[in-house]
C-alpha positions in Angstrom: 0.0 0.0 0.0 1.5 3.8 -0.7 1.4 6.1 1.8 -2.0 7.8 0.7 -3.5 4.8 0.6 -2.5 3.9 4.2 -3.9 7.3 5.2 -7.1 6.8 3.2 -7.7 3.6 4.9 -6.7 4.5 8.7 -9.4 8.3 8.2 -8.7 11.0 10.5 -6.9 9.5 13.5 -4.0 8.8 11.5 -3.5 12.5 10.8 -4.1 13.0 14.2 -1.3 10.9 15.5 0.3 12.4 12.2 0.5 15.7 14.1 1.4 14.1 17.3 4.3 12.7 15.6 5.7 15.9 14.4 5.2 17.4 17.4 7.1 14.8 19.1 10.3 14.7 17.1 10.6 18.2 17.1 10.5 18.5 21.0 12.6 15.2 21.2 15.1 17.1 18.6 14.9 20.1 20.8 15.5 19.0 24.0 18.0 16.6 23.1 20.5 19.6 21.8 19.3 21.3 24.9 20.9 18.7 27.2 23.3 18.2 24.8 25.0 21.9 25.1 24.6 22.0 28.5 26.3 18.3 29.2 29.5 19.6 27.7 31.5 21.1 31.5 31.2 18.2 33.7 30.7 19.3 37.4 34.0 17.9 39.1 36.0 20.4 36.3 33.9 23.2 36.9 33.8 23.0 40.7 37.8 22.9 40.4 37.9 26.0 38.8 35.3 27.4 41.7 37.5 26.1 44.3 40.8 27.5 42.8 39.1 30.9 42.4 37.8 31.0 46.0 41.2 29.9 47.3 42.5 32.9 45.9 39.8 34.9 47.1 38.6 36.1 43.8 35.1 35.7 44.0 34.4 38.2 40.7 36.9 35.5 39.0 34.5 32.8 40.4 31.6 34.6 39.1 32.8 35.3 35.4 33.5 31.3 35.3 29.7 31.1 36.3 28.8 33.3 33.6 30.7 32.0 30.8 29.5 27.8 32.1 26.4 27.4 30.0 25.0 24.8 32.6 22.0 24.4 35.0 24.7 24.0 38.0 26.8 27.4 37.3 23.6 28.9 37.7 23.3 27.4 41.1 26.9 28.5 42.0 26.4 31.8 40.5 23.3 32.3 42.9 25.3 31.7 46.0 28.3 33.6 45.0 26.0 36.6 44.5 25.0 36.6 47.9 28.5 36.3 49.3 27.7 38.7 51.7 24.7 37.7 53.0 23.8 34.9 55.5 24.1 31.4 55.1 20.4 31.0 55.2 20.0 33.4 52.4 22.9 31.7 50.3 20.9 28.5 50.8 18.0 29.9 49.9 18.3 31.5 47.0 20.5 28.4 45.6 17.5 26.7 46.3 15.2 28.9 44.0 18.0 28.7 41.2 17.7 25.0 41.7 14.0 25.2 40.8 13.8 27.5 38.5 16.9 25.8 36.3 14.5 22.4 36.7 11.7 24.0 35.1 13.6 25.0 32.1 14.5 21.4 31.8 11.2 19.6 32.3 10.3 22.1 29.9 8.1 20.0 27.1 9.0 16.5 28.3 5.4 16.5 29.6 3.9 16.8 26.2 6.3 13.9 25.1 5.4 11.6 27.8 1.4 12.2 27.0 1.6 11.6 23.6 3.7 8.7 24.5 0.9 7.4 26.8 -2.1 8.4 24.6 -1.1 7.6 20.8 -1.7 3.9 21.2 -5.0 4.6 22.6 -5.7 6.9 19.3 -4.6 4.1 17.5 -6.9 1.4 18.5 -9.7 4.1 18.5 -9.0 4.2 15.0 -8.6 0.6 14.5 -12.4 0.1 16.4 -13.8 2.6 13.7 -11.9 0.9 11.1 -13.2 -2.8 12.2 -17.0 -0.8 12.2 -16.5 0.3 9.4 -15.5 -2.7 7.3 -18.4 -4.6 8.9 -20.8 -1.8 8.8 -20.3 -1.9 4.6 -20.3 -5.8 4.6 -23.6 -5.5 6.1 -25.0 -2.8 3.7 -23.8 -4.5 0.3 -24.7 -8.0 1.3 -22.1 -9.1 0.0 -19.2 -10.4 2.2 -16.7 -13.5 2.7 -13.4 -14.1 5.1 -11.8 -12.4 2.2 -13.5 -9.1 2.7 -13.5 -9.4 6.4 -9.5 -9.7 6.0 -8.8 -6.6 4.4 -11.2 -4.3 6.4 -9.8 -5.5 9.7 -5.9 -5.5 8.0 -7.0 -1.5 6.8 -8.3 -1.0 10.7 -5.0 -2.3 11.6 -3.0 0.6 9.9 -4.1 2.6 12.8 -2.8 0.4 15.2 0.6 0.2 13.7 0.9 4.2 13.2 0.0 4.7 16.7 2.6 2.2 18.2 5.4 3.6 15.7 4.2 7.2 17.7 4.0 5.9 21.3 7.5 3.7 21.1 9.8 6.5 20.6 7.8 9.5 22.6 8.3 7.1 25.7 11.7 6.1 24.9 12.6 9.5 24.7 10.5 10.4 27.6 12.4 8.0 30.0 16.0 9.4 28.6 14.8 12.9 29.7 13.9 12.2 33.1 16.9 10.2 33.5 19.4 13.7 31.9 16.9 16.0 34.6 17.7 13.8 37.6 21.3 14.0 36.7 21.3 17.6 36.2 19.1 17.6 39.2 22.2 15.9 41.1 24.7 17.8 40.3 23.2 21.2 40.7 22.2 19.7 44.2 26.2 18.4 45.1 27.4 22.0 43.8 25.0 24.3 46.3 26.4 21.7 48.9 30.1 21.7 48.0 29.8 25.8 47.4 28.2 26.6 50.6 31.0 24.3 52.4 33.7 26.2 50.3 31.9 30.1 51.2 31.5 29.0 55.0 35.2 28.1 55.1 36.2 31.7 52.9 34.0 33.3 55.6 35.2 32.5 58.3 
């Protein structure tokens, strides 16, 4: 069958999960170069350069490493070496905000990936229940029929249920690998505000 046929036979569900496939590779392709550019400092090298900054007591040095490290945990650092001068509690806190705010930008979209992950199969047999109607319904009206005819309307139906797997399979694959990239990022950005608040207590004092 050619691809217009395909679509002819599965009717309007399988534009629908036509759109939710677009929609899905371009967030997938998206977040992917998102994590991607901001995987490139690992923690360990950049908390070196933090530490050898604050031994020296340059904390403008310390910040302009911040601001030049395109990562969710520089902006955590950056957040507590603003507030040099303020109280521990205020450090902590306002690390803590940049932590939450640097998580939102990364669960940005993933949710729309993990629905259409969870719902295109459903669209698909929806479409393949209409199909299967369908067929039967038009057996039924011609009164004409035979295992033959029977075959092909279910094996049309069936187009919808393939499309919508084909959907689902890599919106949840990809869904999984983007809650795996947060809770690393998550980590690290957790093990920075710790070992920077360790390192500005020590300068302090």
């Amino acid at each position: 069958m050619s691809i217009w046929q395909l679509f002819r036979s599965g009717g309007f569900t399988l534009y629908i999960l036509l759109s939710c496939s677009i929609l899905s590779v371009a967030i997938i392709i998206e977040r992917f170069l998102y994590y991607r550019r901001r995987s490139r400092i690992k923690r360990q090298d950049f908390m070196k350069m933090i530490r050898q900054e604050l031994e020296k007591k340059n904390i403008n040095g310390a910040l302009e490493i911040c601001k030049k490290t395109n990562t969710p945990f520089s902006k955590v650092v950056y957040g507590a070496l603003s507030f040099y001068n303020h109280s521990e509690k205020e450090i902590s806190n306002n690390m803590e905000r940049e932590i939450v705010i640097e998580t939102t930008v990364l669960e940005r979209f993933t949710a729309i990936v993990g629905t259409i992950g969870s719902v295109a199969v459903y669209i698909g047999l929806f479409g393949t229940v209409l199909g299967i109607i369908r067929a039967f319904h038009d057996i039924s009206a011609s009164g004409a029929g035979g295992i033959s005819v029977v075959i092909n309307g279910i094996s049309e139906a069936l187009v919808c249920t393939a499309a919508g797997l084909s959907v689902a399979v890599p919106a949840v694959v990809a869904y999984n690998y983007f809650i795996k990239k947060i809770d690393n990022f998550i980590e690290d950005m957790e093990l920075c505000a710790s070992e920077t608040m360790d390192l500005l207590i020590v300068k302090q004092k």
